[in-house]
C-alpha positions in Angstrom: 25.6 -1.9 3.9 23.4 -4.9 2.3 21.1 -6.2 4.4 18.6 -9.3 3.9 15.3 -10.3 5.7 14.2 -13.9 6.2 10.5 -14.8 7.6 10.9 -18.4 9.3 7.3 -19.9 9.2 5.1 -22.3 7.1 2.1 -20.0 8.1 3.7 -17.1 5.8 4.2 -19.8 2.8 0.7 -21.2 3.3 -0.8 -17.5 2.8 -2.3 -17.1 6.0 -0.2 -14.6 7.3 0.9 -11.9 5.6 4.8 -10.8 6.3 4.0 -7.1 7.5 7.5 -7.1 9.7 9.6 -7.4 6.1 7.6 -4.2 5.4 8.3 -2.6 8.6 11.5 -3.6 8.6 12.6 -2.8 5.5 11.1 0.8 6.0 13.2 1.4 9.2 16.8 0.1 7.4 16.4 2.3 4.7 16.0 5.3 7.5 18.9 4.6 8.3 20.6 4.3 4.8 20.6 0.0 5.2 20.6 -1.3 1.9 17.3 -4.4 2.2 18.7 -6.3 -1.5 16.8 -9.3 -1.2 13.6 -10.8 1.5 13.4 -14.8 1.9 10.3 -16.7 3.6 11.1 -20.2 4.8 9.0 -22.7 6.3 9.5 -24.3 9.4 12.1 -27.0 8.6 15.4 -27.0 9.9 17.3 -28.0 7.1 15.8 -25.2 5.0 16.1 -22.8 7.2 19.7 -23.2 7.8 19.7 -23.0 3.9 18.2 -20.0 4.2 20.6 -18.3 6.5 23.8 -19.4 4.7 22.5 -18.0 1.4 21.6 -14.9 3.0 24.9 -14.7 4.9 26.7 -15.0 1.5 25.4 -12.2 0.4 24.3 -9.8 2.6 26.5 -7.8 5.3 23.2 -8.2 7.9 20.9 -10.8 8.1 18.0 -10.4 10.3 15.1 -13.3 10.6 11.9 -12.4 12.4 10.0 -15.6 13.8 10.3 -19.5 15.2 11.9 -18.1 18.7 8.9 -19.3 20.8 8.6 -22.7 22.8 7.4 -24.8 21.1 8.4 -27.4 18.6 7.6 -26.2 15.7 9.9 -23.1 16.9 13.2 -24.0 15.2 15.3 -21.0 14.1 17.7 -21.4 16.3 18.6 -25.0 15.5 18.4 -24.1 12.5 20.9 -20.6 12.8 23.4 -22.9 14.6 23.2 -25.9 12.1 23.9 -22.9 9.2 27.3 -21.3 11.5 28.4 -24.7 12.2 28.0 -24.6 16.2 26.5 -26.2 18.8 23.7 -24.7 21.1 24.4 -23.5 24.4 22.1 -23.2 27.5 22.4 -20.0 29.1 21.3 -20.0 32.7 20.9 -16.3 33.1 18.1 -16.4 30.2 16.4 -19.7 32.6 16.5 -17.2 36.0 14.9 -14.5 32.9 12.2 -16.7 32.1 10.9 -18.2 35.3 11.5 -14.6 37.2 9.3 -13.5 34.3 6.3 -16.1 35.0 6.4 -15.7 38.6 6.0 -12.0 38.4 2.9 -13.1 36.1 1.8 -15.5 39.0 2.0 -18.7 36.4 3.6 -21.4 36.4 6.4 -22.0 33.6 6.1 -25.0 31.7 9.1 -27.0 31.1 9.4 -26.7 27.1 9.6 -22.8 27.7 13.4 -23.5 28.6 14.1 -24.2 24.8 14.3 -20.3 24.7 17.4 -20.3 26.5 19.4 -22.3 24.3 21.7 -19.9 22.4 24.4 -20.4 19.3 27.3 -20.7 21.0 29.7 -17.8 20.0 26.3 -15.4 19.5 24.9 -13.2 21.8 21.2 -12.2 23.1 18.5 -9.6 23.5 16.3 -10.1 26.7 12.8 -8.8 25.9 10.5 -6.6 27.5 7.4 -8.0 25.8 6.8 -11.8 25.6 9.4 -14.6 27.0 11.4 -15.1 23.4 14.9 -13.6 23.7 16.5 -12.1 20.3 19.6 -13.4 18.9 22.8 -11.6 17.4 25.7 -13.3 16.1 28.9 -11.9 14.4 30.9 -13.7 12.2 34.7 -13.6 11.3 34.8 -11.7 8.4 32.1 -8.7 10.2 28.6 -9.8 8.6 25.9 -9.7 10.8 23.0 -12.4 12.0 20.0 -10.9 14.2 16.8 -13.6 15.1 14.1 -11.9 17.0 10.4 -12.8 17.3 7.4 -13.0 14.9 5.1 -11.5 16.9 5.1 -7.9 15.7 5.2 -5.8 18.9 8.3 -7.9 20.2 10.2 -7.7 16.4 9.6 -3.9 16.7 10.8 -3.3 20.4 14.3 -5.0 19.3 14.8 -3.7 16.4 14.2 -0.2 17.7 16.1 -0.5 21.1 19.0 -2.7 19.7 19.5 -3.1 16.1 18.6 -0.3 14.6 20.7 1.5 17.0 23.9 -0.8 16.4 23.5 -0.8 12.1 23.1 3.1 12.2 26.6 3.4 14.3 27.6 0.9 11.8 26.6 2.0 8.7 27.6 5.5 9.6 26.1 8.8 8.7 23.7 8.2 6.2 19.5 8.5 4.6 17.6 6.7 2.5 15.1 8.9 1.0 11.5 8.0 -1.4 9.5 10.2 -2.9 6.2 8.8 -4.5 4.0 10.9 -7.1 0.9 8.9 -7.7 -1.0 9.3 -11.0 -4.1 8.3 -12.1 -5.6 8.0 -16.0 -2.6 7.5 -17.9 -1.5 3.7 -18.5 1.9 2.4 -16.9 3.8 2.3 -20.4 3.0 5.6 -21.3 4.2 7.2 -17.8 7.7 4.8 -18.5 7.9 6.6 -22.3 7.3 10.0 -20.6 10.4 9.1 -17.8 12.7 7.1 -20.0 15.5 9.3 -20.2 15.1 9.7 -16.1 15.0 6.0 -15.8 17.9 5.3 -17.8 20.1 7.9 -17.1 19.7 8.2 -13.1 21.1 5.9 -10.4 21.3 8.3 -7.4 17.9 9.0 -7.4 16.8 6.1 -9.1 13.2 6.1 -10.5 10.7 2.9 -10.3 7.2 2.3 -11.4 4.6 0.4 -9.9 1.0 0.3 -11.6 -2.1 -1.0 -9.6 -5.8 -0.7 -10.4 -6.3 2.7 -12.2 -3.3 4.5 -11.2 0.5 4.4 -11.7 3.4 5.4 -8.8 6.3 6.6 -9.3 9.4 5.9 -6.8 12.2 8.0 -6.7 14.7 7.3 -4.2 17.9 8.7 -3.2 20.6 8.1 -0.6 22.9 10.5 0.9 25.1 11.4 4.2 22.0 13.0 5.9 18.5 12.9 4.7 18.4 16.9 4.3 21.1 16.0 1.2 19.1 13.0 0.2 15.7 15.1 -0.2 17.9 18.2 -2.0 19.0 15.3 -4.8 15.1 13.8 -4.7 13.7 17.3 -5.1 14.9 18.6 -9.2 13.9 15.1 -10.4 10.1 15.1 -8.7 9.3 18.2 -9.7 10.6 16.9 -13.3 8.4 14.0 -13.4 5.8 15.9 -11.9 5.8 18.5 -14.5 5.8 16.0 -17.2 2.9 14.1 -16.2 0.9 17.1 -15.9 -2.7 16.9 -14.4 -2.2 13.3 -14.3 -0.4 13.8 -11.2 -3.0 13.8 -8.0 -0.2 14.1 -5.2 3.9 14.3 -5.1 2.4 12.7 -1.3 2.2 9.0 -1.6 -1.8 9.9 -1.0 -4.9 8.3 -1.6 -7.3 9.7 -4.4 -9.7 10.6 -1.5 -7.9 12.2 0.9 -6.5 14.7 -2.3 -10.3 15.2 -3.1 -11.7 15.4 0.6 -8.9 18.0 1.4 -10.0 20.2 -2.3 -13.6 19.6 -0.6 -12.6 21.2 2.6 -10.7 23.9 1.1 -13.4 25.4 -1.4 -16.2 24.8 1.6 -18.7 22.5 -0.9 -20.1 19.6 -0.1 -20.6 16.3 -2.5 -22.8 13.0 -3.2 -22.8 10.3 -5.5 -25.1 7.8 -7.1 -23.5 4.2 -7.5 -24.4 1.5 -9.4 -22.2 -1.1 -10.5 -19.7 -0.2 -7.2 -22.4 -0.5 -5.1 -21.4 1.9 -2.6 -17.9 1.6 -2.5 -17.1 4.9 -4.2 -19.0 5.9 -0.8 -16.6 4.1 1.3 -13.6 6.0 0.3 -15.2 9.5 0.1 -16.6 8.8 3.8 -12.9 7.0 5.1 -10.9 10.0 6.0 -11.8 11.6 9.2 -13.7 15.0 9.0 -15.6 13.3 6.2 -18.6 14.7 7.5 -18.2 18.2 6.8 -18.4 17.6 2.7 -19.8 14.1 1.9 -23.3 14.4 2.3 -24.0 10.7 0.9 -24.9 8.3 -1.2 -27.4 6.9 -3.3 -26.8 2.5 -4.6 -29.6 2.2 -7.3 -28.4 -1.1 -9.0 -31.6 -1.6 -11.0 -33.2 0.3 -13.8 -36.5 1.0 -11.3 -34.0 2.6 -8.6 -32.4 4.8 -11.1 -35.3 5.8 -12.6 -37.7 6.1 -9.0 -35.1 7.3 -6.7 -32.8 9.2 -9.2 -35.4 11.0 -11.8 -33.5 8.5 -15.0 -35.7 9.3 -17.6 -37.7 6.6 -19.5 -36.2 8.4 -22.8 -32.6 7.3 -21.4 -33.9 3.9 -19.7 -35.5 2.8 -23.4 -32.7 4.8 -25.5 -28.7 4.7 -24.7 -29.7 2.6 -21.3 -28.5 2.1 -18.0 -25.3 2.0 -19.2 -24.6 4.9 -20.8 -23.3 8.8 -20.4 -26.7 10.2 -20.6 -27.3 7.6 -17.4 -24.6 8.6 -16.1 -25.0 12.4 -16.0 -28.7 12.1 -14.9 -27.9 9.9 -12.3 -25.5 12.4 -11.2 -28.2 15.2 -11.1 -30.3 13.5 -9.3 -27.8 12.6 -6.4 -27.0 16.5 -6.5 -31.1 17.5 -5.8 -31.8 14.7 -3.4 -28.6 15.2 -1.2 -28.3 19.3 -1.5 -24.5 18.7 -2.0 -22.8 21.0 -4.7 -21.4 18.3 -6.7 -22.8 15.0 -7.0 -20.6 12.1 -9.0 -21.9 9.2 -10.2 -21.2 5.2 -11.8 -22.8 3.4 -13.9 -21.4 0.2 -15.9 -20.9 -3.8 -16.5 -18.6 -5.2 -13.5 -18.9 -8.7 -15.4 -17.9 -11.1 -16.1 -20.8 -11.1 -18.8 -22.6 -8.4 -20.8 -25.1 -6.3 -19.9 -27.8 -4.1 -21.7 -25.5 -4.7 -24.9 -22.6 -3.3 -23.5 -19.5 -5.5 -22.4 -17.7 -6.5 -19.4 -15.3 -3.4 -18.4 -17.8 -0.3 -19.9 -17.5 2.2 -17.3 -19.7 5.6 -17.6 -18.9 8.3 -15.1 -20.6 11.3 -14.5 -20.5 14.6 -12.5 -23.1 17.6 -12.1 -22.6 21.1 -10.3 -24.1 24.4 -11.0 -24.1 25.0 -14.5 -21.6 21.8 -15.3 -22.6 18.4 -16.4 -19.5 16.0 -17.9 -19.5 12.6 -18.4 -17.0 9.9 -19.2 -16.8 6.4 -20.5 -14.3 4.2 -21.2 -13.4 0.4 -20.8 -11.4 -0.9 -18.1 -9.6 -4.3 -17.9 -9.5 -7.0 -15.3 -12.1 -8.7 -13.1 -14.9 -7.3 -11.4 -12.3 -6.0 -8.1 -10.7 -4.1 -10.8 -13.4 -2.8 -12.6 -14.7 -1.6 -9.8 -11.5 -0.2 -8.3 -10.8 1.2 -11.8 -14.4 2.9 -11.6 -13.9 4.4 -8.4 -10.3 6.3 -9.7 -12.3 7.5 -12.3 -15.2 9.2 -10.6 -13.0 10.7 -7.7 -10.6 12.0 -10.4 -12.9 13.6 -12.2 -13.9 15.2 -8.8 -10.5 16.3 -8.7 -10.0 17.9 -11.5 -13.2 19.7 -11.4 -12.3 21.1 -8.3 -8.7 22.3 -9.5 -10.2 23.9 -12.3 -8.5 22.0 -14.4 -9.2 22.8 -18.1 -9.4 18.8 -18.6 -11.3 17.9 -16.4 -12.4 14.2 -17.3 -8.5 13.1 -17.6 -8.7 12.4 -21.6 -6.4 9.9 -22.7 -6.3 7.6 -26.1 -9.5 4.9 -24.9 -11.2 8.0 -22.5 -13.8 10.7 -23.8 -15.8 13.1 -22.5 -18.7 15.0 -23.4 -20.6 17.9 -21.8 -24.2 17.8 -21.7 -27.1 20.0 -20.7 -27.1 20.6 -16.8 -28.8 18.6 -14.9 -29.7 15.8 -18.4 -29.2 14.5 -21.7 
C-alpha cells in the first residue's frame, strides 16, 4: 500500500513551522508496513490545494493531509478536498449539535464561523474529535484509494490517526512490518562508507541500504518489510552485522544513538569520571556530555578558556607552547587536556582547540581542528581540517573529541579514528 502525506498551510512554506506530523506520520505507516512514497506541503490556496490532492490521489492508494480544518478563513482544505473529488459540501447537523454541545460543556459561547467545521464532502465521511472542535475527514473513492483530512495541531493529528486510521490501513494493508535499522559512524567520509557497501547497495532491495551524512558522521539505513516484524528484523539482522563489520571501529552504535549517550554509557560502565577544556566550541562539547540524564555520575565539568591568557592561567599552557606551535596546535591541545584532568580530578579529560572561522587564526586556517585526550599514563592528540561553516566546525569538533573518548574507552588499538586527512600522535603524559 502507497501512501502520500500532504501539509496544507502557508506557515510550513514560509519556514516557520516545521512539518513534525509528516515525520510522525510517516513513522507510524511504516509500523504498519504503509508504503509513505512521496510528502507534499501546500499553501493555503484552494486552487492549489485541490491540485495537491488530485496529484496525490493519482498516485498514492492513501492520501492523508494534516491541517486547514479549523474555523477560520484561512482554513480551506475542505473546499479545497471537495473542489479536487468534484462534489459539493454538505452541512451535517449532527457535527453542529457536536460543536455547540462541545462549547457549552466549556461554558463559552460558540461563535458563528465555528459552523464551517461541519461542512463535509458530500459522499465522505467524518471523525468527531476528542481534543479540539475540528472533525477529521475520510473519503473513499470508486476505484478503493483513500483520502483522510485531520487537524494540524499535533495532539488532535495523533489522536486520529491512532484511534481511526491507523487501525483501518493495518486491517487494510494486512499482516505486515516495516522494519529500519540505523548504524551510525563517525570519522570516515560519506563516499568512502558508499565504496565500502556498494555491492550491498546495489545488489539488495529487500533490505535496502541508504546513506545519510551530517556533520562529522555518516548513517546508514537499512530497511526491510515483511509479514510480521519478527521476519522483517530476521532479513535486517545478516546485512547489519555485515555493514557493521565492514566499517569496523568506525561504527559507534548499530542503535540510531547519539555519540554521547555511547560514551556516557562506556563512562558508566568502567566507573570513571571525565572533563574537558574547550575552546573554539565554547562549551558545547559540555553540553552534550552533561545532556543525558545520570550525567552527573561521570562528567565532572568543564573548563571554556577561549584566550591564550585562560589557557595558559587556568589550564597550566606553557609559554614554550603559547610562543612555539600556538594555541592552535596538538601540543595545545594535549596540555589543555591535562590540565582539565588535574583541575577537575576526572580520569580522562578531552579537550578542543582550533579556528571556527571564517578567517585565520594564529597562522592556521579556517577548519584546523586539534583534539586532545589525557588519562593515566596516555596523552593522544589529533588534528585535522574540517569543512563547512563555523556550526559545522564546531559540530565536526565535538564528534571528534567524544570519539576519541570512545575509542579510548573500548580499548580500541586506534584510538584517534585515523583516516586519509586525520593523524595522531602520542605525547608525553600530561605535555609536549
Amino acid at each position: 500500500m502507497r501512501a502520500e502525506l500532504l501539509g496544507v498551510g502557508t506557515e510550513i512554506l514560509l519556514g516557520q513551522i516545521c512539518n513534525n506530523n509528516a515525520q510522525w506520520m510517516s513513522e507510524r505507516l511504516a509500523e504498519i508496513g504503509v508504503d509513505v512514497m512521496h510528502h507534499q506541503a501546500v499553501g493555503d490556496n484552494e486552487d492549489r490545494i485541490a491540485e495537491a490532492f488530485r496529484l496525490a490521489v493519482s498516485r498514492a492508494d492513501v492520501v492523508i493531509a494534516t491541517g486547514g480544518l479549523g474555523p477560520t478563513q484561512d482554513d480551506i482544505t475542505r473546499e479545497g478536498l471537495a473542489a479536487a473529488l468534484g462534489v459539493s459540501l454538505v452541512r451535517h447537523g449532527e457535527i453542529e449539535d457536536f460543536l455547540r454541545d462541545k462549547f457549552r460543556r466549556l461554558g463559552r459561547h460558540m461563535p458563528a464561523i465555528n459552523l464551517r467545521q461541519a461542512d463535509v464532502p458530500e459522499g465522505a465521511r467524518y471523525i468527531l474529535p476528542d481534543r479540539g472542535t475540528a472533525p477529521g475527514l475520510v473519503y473513499e473513492t470508486k476505484d478503493g484509494r483513500r483520502v483522510y483530512a485531520v487537524p494540524g495541531v499535533p495532539a488532535e493529528m495523533r489522536e486520529m490517526m491512532s484511534g481511526t486510521i491507523l487501525p483501518e490501513l493495518a486491517g487494510l494493508a494486512g499482516p505486515a512490518a516495516l522494519v529500519s535499522r540505523t548504524i551510525r559512524a563517525t570519522g570516515i567520509a560519506e563516499s568512502k562508507v558508499a565504496e565500502m557497501l556498494d555491492d550491498l547497495f546495489r545488489t539488495s532491495s529487500n533490505p535496502t541500504v541508504a546513506y545519510l551524512a551530517s556533520s562529522g558522521e555518516v548513517k546508514v539505513r537499512i530497511t526491510a518489510k515483511a509479514a510480521t516484524r519478527a521476519q522483517a528484523e530476521e532479513l535486517v539482522r545478516p546485512v547489519a552485522e555485515e555493514v557493521a563489520a565492514r566499517l569496523g571501529a568506525h561504527v559507534f552504535t548499530t542503535e540510531d544513538e547519539e555519540l554521547e549517550q555511547v560514551v556516557g554509557r562506556l563512562l558508566k560502565a568502567r566507573a570513571e569520571t571525565v572533563s574537558c577544556a574547550e575552546s573554539l566550541t565554547g562549551g558545547s562539547l559540555a553540553f552534550r556530555l552533561s545532556a543525558a540524564p545520570g550525567a552527573s555520575t561521570y562528567f565532572k565539568g568543564s573548563a571554556v578558556c577561549y584566550t591564550s591568557a585562560a589557557k595558559r592561567d587556568i589550564l597550566g599552557v606553557s609559554e614554550a607552547t603559547i610562543e612555539g606551535p600556538g594555541i592552535v596546535s596538538e601540543e595545545c591541545a594535549r596540555e589543555m587536556a591535562a590540565g582539565a584532568r588535574r583541575i577537575f580530578r576526572s580520569d580522562i579529560a578531552v579537550s578542543l582547540t582550533g579556528v571556527a572561522g571564517p578567517d585565520p587564526h594564529d597562522g592556521k586556517p579556517p577548519g584546523t581542528v586539534c583534539v586532545g585526550l589525557a588519562a593515566e599514563g596516555v596523552a593522544l592528540s589529533r588534528s585535522f581540517r574540517a569543512p563547512g561553516d563555523r556550526d559545522m566546525v564546531r559540530r565536526w569538533a565535538e564528534q571528534a573529541a567524544l570519539d576519541m573518548l570512545r575509542r579510548h574507552l573500548e580499548g580500541s588499538t586506534d584510538p584517534a579514528g585515523l583516516g586519509p586527512e586525520i593523524g595522531v600522535r602520542a605525547g608525553p603524559p600530561g605535555g609536549n
